[in-house]
N, C-alpha and C positions, 0 to 999 in steps of 0.2 A: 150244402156245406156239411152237415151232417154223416149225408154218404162219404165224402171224402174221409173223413173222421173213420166212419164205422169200415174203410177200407183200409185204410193205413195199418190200421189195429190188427184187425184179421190177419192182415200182409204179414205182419211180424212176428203175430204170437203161430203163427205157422212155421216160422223158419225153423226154430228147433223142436224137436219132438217130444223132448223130458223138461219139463221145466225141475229147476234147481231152486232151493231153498234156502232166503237168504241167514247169515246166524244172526242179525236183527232187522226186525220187520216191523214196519210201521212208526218207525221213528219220530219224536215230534220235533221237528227243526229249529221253531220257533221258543221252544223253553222244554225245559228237565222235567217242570212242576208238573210232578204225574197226576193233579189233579185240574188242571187246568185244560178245556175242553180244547179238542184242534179238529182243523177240517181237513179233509179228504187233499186237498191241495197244498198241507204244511206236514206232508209226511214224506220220509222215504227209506230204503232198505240197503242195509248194507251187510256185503258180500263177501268173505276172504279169501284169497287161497289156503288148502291144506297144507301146508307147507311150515308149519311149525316157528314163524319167524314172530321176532318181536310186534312189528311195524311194517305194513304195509305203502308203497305210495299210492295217491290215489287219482284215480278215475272218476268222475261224475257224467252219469249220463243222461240225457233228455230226449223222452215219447217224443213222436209226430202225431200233431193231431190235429193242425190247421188252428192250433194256439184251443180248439174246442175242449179238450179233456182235463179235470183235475183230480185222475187216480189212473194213471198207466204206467206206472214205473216199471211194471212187471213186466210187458209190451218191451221198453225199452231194453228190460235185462236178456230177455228172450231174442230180440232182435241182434244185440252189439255188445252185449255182456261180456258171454265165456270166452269170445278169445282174449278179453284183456285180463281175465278170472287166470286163465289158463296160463297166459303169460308173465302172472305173477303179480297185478295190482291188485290191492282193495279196489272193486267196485260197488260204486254208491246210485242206485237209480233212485230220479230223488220226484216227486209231483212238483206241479206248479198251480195257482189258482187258474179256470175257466175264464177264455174273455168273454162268458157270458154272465160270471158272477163277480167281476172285478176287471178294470180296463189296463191297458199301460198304461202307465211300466209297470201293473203290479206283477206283470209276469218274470220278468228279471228282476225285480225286484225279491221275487221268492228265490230264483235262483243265488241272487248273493247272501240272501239270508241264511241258504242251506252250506254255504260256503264257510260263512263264519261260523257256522253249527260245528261245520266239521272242525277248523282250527280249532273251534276252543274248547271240545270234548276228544282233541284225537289221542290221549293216553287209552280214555277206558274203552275206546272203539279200536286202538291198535292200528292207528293209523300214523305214517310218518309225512307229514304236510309240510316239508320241507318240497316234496313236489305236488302239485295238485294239477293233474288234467281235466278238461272238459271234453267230450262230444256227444252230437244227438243228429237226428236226422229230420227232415223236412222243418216244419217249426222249432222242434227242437235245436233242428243245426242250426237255424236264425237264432233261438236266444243261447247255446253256444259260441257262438261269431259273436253274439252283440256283448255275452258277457268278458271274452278277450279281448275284445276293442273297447270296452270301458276300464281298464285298469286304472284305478287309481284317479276315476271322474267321480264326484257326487253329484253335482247339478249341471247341467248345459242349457242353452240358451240357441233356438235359432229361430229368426225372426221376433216376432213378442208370443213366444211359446219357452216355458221353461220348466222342466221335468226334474224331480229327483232320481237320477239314475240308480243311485244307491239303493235309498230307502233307509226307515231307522224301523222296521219289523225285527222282531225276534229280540230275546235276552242278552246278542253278545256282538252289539254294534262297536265294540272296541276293537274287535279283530278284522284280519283282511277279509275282503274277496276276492282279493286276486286270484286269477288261474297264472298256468304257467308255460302251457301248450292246449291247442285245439285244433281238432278235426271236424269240419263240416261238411255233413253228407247232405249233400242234396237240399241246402236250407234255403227259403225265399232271403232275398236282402234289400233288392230298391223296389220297395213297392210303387212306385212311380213308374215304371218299366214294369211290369206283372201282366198286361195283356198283350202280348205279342211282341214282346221286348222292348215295347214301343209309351204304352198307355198306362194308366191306373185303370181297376177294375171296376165295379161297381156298388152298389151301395150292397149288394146280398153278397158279396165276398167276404173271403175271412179276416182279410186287413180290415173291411170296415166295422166288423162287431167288435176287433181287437182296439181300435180306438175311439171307435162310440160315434163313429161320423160318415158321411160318406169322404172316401179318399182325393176326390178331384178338391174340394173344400175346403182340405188340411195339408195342403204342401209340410207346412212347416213342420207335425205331427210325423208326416213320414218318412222326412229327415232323421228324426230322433230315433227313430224306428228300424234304419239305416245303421247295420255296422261302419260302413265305409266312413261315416259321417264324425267317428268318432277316432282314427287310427292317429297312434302317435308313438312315439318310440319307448312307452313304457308299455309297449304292447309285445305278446309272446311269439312265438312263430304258428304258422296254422300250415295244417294240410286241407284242402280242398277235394272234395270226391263228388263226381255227378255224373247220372246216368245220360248220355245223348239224345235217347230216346223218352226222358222224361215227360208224362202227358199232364202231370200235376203244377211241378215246379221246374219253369222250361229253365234247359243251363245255359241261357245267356245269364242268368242270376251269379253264378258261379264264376261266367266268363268277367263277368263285370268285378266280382268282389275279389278274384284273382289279377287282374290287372290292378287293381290298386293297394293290393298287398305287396303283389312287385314292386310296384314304384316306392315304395317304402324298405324294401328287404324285410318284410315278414312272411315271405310266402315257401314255404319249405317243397310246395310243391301242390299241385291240380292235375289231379287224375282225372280224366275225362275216361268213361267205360262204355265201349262199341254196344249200343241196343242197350245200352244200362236203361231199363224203368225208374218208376219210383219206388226203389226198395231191389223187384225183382231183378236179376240180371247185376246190376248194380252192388248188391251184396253178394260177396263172393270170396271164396279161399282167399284169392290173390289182393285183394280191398283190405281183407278184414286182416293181413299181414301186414300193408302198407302202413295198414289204423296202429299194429302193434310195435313194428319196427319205428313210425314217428314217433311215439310216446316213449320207448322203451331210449331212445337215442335224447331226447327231451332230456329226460327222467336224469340221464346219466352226466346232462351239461350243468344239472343241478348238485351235482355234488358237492 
């Protein structure tokens, strides 16, 4: 599991050659009070373009890391950043806690935490959250997918299992978390389908340290776990991107979470990429336009 982890990272922080330096770094999500201690997983950095404008909109993005890591945001900006920098968003790459120092949902659960972070400081950060996008890649693009198919859910229930989706973390549970568009690269989604498109994995898989169990066990667990499990028409439009050749996270994943964004009319679109790896191949010019044209076309129906 680990190696997964310590490839994914590698994978990304090699795409680009300069890393870029965000104009605030290390942010604490969770509260202002700059004396109040945060962990490595309630932090994140945010990025603007030079371009001299008031207000940015914004981008949130999320590491792969097999749900293992909670300090790769950098990973993340390096990976899928600059073309949305370049194209003119604030981007926010933001941690999440380790599913081995916290289980779900505390992992979206940070995510909407950093969400409302952002609404409810976005003057002094210059940000205009009239639009707010997500994307991430491998785990990340699962808790991207999971957190645009939760809009506007705090608790669900399926079977006698019932989770706070939300969460009440951080100083500014008054505000949304809604996103408003997402792209998912390459992210797992029915862990029930994870071994051969067919099976649940095993107890040393990364779905089972993310919820503390083995998977064959917890049906109901990996429901919740399950964007699909949550789509409803206060959900925003997604783009879909997966490599064919994926040897990590195979794309009937994608095939699956696109057919049932279809059947709803939220699927803007699933790019399937010939020999796309995970990451390799798969990111590319022509992706990483697709990533910019969806968001930037989003961006503009928010007017």
């Amino acid at each position: 599991m680990k190696r997964i982890l310590v490839i994914t990272i590698m994978m990304c922080c090699a795409l680009v050659a300069v890393a870029q330096e965000p104009l605030w770094a290390n942010v604490n999500y969770i509260t202002q009070d700059t004396n109040s201690s945060v962990i490595a997983g309630h932090k994140l950095d945010i990025y603007l373009p030079n371009t001299g404008l008031s207000s940015y909109k914004v981008i949130v993005i999320i590491y792969g890391s097999a749900w293992f890591a909670n300090d790769a945001k950098q990973a993340a900006f390096e990976a899928i950043g600059k073309p949305l920098l370049n194209a003119g968003f604030a981007v926010v790459a933001i941690n999440h806690r380790a599913s081995t120092e916290a289980k779900f949902p505390a992992q979206i659960n940070d995510v909407k935490a950093a969400i409302r972070f952002l609404r409810a400081n976005a003057e002094q950060y210059h940000l205009d959250t009239s639009f707010i996008g997500i994307t991430g890649y491998s785990s990340g693009g699962h808790l991207s997918a999971l957190a645009g198919a939760t809009n506007g859910i705090e608790h669900y229930t399926v079977g006698e299992k019932t989770i706070n989706i939300e969460g009440d973390i951080g100083d500014y549970t008054a505000f949304s978390s809604n996103v408003d568009a997402v792209v998912d690269w390459f992210g797992p989604i029915d862990m029930t389908r994870m071994q051969d498109c067919a099976n649940v994995k095993g107890v040393d898989s990364p779905e089972a340290v993310l919820i503390g169990g083995v998977p064959a066990d917890n049906f109901d667990m990996l429901a919740l776990l399950n964007p699909i499990t949550y789509l409803d028409n206060n959900d925003p439009q997604f783009l879909v991107i997966h490599g064919n050749a994926d040897n990590v996270v195979p794309d009937c994943q994608s095939i699956y979470f696109s057919d049932s964004l279809r059947s709803k009319g939220l699927l803007a679109d699933f790019l399937v990429v010939t020999n796309g790896e995970h990451g390799p191949i798969t990111f590319n010019e022509s992706t990483f336009k697709s990533m910019v044209d969806f968001f930037q076309k989003q961006a503009n129906r928010n007017r």
